[in-house]
C-alpha positions as CSV (number, residue, x, y, z in Angstrom):
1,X,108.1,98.4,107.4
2,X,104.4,97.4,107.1
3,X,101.7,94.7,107.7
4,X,100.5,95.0,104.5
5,X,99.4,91.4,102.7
6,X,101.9,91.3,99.5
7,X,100.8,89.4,95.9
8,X,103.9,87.9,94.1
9,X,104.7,87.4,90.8
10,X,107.3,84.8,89.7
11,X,109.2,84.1,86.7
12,X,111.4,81.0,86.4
13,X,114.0,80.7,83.4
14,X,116.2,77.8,82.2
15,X,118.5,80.9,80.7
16,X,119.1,84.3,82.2
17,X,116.5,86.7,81.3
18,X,116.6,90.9,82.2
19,X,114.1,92.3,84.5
20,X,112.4,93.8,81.2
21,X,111.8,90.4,79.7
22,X,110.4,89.3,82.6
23,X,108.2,91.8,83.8
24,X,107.1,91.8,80.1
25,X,106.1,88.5,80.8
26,X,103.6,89.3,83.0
27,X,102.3,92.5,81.5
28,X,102.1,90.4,77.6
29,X,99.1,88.6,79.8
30,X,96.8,91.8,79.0
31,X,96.8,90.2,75.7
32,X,94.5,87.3,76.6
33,X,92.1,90.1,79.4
34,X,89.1,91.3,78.7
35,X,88.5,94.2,81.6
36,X,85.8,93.4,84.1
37,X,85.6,90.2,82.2
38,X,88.4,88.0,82.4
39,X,90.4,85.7,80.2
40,X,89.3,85.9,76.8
41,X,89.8,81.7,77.2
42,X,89.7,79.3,79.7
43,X,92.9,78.1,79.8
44,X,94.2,82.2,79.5
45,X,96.8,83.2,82.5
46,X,96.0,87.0,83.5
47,X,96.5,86.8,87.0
48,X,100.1,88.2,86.8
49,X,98.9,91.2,84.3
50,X,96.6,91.9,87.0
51,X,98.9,92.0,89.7
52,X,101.1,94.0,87.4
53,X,98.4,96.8,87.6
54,X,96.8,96.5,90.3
55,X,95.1,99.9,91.3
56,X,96.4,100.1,94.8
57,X,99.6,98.4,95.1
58,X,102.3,101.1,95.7
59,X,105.3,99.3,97.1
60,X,107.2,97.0,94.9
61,X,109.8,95.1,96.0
62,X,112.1,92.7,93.5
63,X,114.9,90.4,93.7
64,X,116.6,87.3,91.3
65,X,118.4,84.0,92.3
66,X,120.4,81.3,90.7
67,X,119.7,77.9,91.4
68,X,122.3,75.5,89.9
69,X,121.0,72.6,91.6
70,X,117.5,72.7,89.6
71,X,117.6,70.7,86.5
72,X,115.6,72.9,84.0
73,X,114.7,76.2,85.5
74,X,117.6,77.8,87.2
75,X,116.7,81.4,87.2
76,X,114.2,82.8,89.4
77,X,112.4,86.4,89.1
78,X,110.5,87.4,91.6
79,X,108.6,91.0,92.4
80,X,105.5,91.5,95.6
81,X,103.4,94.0,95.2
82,X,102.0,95.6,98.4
83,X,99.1,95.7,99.3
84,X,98.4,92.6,97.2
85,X,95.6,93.0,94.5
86,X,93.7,90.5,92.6
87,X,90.9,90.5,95.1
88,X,88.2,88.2,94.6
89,X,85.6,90.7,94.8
90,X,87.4,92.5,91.7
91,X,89.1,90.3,89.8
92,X,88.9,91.7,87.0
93,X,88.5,94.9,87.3
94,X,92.0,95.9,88.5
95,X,92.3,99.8,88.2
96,X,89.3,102.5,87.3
97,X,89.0,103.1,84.1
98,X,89.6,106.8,82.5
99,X,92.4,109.5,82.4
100,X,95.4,108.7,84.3
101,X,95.0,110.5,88.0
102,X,91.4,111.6,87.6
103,X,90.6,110.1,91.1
104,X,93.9,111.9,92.5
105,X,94.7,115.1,90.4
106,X,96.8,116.5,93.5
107,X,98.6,113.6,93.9
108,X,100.1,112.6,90.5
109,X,103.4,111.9,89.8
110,X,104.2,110.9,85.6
111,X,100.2,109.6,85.1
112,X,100.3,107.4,88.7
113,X,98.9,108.1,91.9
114,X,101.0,108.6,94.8
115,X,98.5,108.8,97.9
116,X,98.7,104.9,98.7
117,X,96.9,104.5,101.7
118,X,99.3,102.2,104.6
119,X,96.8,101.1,106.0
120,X,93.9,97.6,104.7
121,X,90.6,96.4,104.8
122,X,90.2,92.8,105.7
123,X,86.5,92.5,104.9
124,X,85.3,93.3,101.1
125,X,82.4,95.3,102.7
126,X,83.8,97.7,105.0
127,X,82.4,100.6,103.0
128,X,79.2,99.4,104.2
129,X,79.9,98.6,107.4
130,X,82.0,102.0,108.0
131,X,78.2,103.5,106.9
132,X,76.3,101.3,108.9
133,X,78.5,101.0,112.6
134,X,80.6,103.8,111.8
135,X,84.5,103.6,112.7
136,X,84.2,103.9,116.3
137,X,82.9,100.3,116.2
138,X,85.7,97.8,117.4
139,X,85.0,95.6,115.0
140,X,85.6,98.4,112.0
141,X,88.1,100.1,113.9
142,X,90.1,96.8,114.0
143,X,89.3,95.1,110.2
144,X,88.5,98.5,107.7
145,X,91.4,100.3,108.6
146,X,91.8,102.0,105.2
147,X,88.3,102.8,105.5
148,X,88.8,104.1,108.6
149,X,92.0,105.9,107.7
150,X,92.4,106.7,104.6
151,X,89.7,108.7,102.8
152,X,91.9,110.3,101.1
153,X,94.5,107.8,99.3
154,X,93.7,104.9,97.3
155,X,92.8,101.8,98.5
């Protein structure tokens, strides 16, 4: 498939819950996030929100299980999203801001992009360091691979 890092979400239940309850579990968390802010509190969860809608995340894979032997919570939920988001360096910031597509208006499908790029950057700064050593640079060519690869799709 991919080498792509994946985020999770998971969502534990003492009762069986549908898919919509509990990815509106982790989308309610937009209640308590203040964009490029953060929780409006300390103690405020947004972590799965984010994930939720992360900006570049384009494959989403889910699946469910029953464990009988657990005491209390019995039913797992569980989605990754791929690549994973909540990056450090953007936290909270987790799509642009605006009308839906305007950084992809020829590749919009129902108000979401569909250029993913397949490809990651494992350093934060490879836009610079695509600028400064340019991609013919092992060292780019090897860790800024969306940089290097994908000037056209979202990542």
């Amino acid at each position: 498939m991919t080498s792509l890092k994946c985020g999770e979400n998971l969502h534990m239940s003492s009762a069986t819950s549908s898919w919509s309850q509990a990815i509106q579990s982790w989308f309610d968390e937009y209640n308590d996030f203040d964009f490029g802010v953060g929780p409006k509190t300390p103690n405020s969860v947004v972590g799965h929100y984010t994930q939720v809608v992360w900006y570049s995340s384009y494959l989403v894979g889910c699946g469910n299980a029953y464990c009988p032997n657990q005491k209390v919570l019995k039913y797992y939920y569980v989605c990754q999203y791929c690549p994973a988001g909540n990056w450090a360096n953007r936290l909270y910031v987790p799509y642009e801001q605006g009308a839906p597509c305007a950084s992809c208006p020829d590749n919009c499908d129902d108000g979401l992009c569909t250029n993913g790029c397949k490809y990651e950057d494992l350093y934060s700064n490879c836009k610079s360091l695509k600028l400064t050593l340019t991609c013919k640079h092992q060292l780019v060519r090897d860790s800024c691979k969306a940089s290097c690869n994908c000037s056209n799709s979202i990542y």
